[in-house]
DRENTORTOR-446439 format. One record per atom (N, C-alpha, C): residue number from 0; x, y, z; atom name. Coordinates in steps of 0.02 Angstrom, whole numbers, always signed. Example, Ala and Ser with C-alpha at 12.3 -4.5 7.8 and 13.67 -1.06 7.14 Angstrom:
0;+660;-284;+390;N .
0;+615;-225;+390;CA .
0;+660;-165;+390;C .
1;+642;-112;+354;N .
1;+684;-53;+357;CA .
1;+645;+2;+394;C .
//
This chain:
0;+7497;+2818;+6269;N .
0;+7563;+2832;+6244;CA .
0;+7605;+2768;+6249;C .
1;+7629;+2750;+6208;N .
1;+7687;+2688;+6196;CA .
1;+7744;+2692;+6131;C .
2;+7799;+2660;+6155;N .
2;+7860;+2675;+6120;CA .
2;+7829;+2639;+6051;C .
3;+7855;+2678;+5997;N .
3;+7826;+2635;+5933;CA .
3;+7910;+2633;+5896;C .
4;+7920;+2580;+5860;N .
4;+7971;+2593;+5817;CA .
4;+7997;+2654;+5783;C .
5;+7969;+2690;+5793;N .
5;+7973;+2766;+5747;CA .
5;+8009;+2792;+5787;C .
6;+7990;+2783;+5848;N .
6;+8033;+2828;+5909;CA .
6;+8100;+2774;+5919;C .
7;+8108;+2743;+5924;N .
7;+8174;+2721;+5905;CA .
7;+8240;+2742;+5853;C .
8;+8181;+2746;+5800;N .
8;+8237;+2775;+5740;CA .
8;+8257;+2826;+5747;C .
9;+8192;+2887;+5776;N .
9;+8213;+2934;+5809;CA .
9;+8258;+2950;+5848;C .
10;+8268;+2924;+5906;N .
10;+8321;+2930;+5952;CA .
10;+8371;+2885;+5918;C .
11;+8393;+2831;+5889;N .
11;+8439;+2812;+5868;CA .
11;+8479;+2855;+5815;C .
12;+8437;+2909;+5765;N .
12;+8463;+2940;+5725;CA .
12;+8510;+3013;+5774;C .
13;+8453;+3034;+5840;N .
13;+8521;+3068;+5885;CA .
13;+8548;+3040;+5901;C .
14;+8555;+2992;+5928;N .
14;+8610;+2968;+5970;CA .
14;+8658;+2997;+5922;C .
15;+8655;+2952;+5843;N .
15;+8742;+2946;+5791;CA .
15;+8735;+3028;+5790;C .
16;+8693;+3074;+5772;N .
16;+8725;+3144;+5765;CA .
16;+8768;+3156;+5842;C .
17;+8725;+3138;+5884;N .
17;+8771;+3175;+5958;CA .
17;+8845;+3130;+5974;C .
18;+8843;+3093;+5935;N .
18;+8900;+3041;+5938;CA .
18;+8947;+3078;+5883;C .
19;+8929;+3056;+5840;N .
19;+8976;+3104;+5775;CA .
19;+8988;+3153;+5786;C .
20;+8944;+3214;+5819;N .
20;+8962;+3297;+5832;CA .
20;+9006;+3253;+5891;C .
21;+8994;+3244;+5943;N .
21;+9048;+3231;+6009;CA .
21;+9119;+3236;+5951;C .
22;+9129;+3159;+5923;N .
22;+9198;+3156;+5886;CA .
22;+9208;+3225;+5842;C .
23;+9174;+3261;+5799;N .
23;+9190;+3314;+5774;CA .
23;+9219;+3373;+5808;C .
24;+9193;+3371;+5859;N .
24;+9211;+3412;+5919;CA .
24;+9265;+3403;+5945;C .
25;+9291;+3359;+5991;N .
25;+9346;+3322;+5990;CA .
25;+9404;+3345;+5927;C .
26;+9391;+3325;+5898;N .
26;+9430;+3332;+5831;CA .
26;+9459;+3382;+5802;C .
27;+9411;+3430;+5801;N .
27;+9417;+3526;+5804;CA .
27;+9449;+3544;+5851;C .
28;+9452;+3508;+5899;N .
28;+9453;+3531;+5957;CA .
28;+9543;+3565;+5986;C .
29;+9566;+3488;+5971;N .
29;+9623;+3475;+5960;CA .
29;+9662;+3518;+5908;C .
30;+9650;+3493;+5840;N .
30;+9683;+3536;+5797;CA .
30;+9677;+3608;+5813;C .
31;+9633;+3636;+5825;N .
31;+9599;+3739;+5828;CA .
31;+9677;+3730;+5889;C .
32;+9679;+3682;+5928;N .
32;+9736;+3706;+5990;CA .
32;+9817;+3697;+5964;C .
33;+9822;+3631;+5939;N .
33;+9878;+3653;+5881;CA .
33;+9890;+3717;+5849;C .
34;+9827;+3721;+5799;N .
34;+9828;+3774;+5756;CA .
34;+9877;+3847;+5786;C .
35;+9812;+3854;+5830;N .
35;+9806;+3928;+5881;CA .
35;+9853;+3935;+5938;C .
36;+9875;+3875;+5970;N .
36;+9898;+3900;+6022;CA .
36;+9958;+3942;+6026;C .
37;+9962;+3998;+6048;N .
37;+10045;+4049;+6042;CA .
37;+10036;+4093;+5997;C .
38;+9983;+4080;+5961;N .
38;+9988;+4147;+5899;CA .
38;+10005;+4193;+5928;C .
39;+10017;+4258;+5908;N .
39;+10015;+4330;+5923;CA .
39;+9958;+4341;+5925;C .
40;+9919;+4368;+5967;N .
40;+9857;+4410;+5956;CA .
40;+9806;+4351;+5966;C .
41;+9820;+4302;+5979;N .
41;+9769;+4240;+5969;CA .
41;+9727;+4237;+6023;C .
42;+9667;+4202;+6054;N .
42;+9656;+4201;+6131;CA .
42;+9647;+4114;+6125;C .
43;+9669;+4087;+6103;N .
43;+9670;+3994;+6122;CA .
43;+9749;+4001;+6144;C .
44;+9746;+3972;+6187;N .
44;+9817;+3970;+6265;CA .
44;+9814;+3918;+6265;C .
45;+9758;+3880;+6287;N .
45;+9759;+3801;+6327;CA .
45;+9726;+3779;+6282;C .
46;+9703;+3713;+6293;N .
46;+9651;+3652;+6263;CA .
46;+9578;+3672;+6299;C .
47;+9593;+3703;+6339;N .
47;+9493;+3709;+6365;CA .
47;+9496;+3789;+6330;C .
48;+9508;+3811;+6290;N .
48;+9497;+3880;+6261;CA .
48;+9486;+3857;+6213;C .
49;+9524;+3814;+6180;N .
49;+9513;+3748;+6106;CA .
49;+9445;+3749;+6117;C .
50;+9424;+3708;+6179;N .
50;+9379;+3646;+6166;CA .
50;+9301;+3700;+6193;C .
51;+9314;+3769;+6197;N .
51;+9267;+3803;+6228;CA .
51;+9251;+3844;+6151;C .
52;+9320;+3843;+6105;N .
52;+9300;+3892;+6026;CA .
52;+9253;+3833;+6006;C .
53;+9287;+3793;+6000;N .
53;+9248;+3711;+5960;CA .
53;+9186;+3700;+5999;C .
54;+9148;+3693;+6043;N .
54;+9092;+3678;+6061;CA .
54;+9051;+3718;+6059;C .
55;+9048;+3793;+6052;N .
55;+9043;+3855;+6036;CA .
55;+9017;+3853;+5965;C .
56;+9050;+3851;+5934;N .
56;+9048;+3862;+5839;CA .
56;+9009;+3802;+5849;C .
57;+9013;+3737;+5863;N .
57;+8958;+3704;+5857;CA .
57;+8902;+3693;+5843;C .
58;+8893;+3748;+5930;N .
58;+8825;+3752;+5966;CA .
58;+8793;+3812;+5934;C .
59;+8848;+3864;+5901;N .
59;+8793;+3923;+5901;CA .
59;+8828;+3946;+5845;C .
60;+8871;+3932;+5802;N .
60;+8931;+3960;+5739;CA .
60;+8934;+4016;+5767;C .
61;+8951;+4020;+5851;N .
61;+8997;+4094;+5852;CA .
61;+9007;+4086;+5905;C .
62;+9055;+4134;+5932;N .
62;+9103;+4120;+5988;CA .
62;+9125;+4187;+6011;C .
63;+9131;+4204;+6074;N .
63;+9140;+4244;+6111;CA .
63;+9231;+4264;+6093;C .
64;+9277;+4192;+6071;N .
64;+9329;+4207;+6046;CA .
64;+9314;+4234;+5973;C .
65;+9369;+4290;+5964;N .
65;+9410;+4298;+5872;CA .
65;+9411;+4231;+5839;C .
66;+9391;+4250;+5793;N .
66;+9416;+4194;+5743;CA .
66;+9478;+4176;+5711;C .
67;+9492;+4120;+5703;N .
67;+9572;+4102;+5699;CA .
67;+9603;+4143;+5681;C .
68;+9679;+4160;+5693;N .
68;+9713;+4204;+5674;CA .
68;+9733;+4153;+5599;C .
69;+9753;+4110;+5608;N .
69;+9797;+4046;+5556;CA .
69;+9762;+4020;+5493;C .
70;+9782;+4020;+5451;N .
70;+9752;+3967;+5376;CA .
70;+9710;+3929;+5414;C .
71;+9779;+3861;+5439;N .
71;+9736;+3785;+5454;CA .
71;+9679;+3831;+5506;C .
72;+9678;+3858;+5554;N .
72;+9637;+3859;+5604;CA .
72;+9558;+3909;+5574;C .
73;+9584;+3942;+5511;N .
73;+9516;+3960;+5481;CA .
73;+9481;+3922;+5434;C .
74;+9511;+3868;+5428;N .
74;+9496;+3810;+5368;CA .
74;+9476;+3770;+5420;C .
75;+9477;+3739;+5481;N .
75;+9453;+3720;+5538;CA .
75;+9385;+3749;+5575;C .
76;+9367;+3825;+5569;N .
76;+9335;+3850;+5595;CA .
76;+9267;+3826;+5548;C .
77;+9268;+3848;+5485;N .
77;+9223;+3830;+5425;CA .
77;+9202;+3756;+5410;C .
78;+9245;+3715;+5442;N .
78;+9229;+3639;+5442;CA .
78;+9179;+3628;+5494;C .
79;+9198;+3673;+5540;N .
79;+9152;+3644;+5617;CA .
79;+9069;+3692;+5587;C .
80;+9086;+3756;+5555;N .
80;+9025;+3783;+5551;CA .
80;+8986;+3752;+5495;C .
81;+9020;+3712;+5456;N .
81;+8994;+3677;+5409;CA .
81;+8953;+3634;+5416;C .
82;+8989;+3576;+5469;N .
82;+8975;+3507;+5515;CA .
82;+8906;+3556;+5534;C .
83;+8892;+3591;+5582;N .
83;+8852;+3634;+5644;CA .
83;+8786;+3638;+5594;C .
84;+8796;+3680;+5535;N .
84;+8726;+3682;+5509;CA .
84;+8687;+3642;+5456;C .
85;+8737;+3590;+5454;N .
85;+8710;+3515;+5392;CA .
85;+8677;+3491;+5468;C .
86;+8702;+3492;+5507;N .
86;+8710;+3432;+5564;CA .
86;+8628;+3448;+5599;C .
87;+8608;+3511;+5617;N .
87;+8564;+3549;+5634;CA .
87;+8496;+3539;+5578;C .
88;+8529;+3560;+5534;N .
88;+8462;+3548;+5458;CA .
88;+8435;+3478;+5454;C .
89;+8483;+3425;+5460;N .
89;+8470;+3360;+5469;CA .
89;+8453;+3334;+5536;C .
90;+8462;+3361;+5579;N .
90;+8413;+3345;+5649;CA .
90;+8338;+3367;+5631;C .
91;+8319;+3447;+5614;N .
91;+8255;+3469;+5596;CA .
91;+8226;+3441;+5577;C .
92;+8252;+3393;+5510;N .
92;+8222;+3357;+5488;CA .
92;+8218;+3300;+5487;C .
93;+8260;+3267;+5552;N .
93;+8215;+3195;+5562;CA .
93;+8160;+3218;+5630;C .
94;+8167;+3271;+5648;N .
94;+8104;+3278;+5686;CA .
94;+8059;+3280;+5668;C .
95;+8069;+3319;+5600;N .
95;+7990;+3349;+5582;CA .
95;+7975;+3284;+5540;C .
96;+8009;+3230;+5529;N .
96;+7985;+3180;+5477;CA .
96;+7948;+3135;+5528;C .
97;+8001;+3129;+5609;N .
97;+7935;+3101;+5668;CA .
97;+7876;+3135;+5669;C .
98;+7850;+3174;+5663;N .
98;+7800;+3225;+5689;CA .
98;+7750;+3209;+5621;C .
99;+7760;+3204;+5556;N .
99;+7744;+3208;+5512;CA .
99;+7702;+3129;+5506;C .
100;+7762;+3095;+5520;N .
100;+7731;+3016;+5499;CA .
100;+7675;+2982;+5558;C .
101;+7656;+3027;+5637;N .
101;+7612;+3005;+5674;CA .
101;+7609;+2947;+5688;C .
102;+7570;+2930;+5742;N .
102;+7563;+2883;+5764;CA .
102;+7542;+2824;+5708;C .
103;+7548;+2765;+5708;N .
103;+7540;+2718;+5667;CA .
103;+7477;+2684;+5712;C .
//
């Protein structure tokens, strides 16, 4: 077993998704707490309720919270679930393109 260039590209291609999802996350994160925070009926209060909907929809496009009560914050929700399963489809498949192209 030895590192071959392939495995580089590999892990270099996660790194930028786990880098980019981090900032996407971040990003959602913030706004969903703008959006949401104080609604009536809402359950985002703080920034770690934010940053717990947003890492959530991420990780799994669903969340133990309601979904936004607000426009922006449901036009926010669909961005992150958007990001979540391009982001996911395109990991699959630089794995399976490692797995595929074998050892050299």
């Amino acid at each position: 077993m030895r590192w071959e260039e392939r495995h580089k590209v590999l892990v270099s291609r996660l790194l930028l998704v786990l880098t980019l999802t981090s900032c996407v996350d971040l990003a959602g994160t913030i706004a969903e707490y703008f959006l949401e925070r104080g609604v009536k009926g809402g359950d985002i209060h703080s920034f770690g309720d934010a940053l717990f909907f947003t890492t959530v929809q991420l990780l799994t496009v669903s969340s133990q919270i309601p979904n936004p009560l607000t426009a922006g914050g449901r036009i926010v929700d669909v961005a992150l679930e958007i990001w979540a399963v391009i982001v996911v489809a395109g990991s699959a498949g630089a794995i399976a393109s490692f797995f595929q192209a074998g050892p050299e």
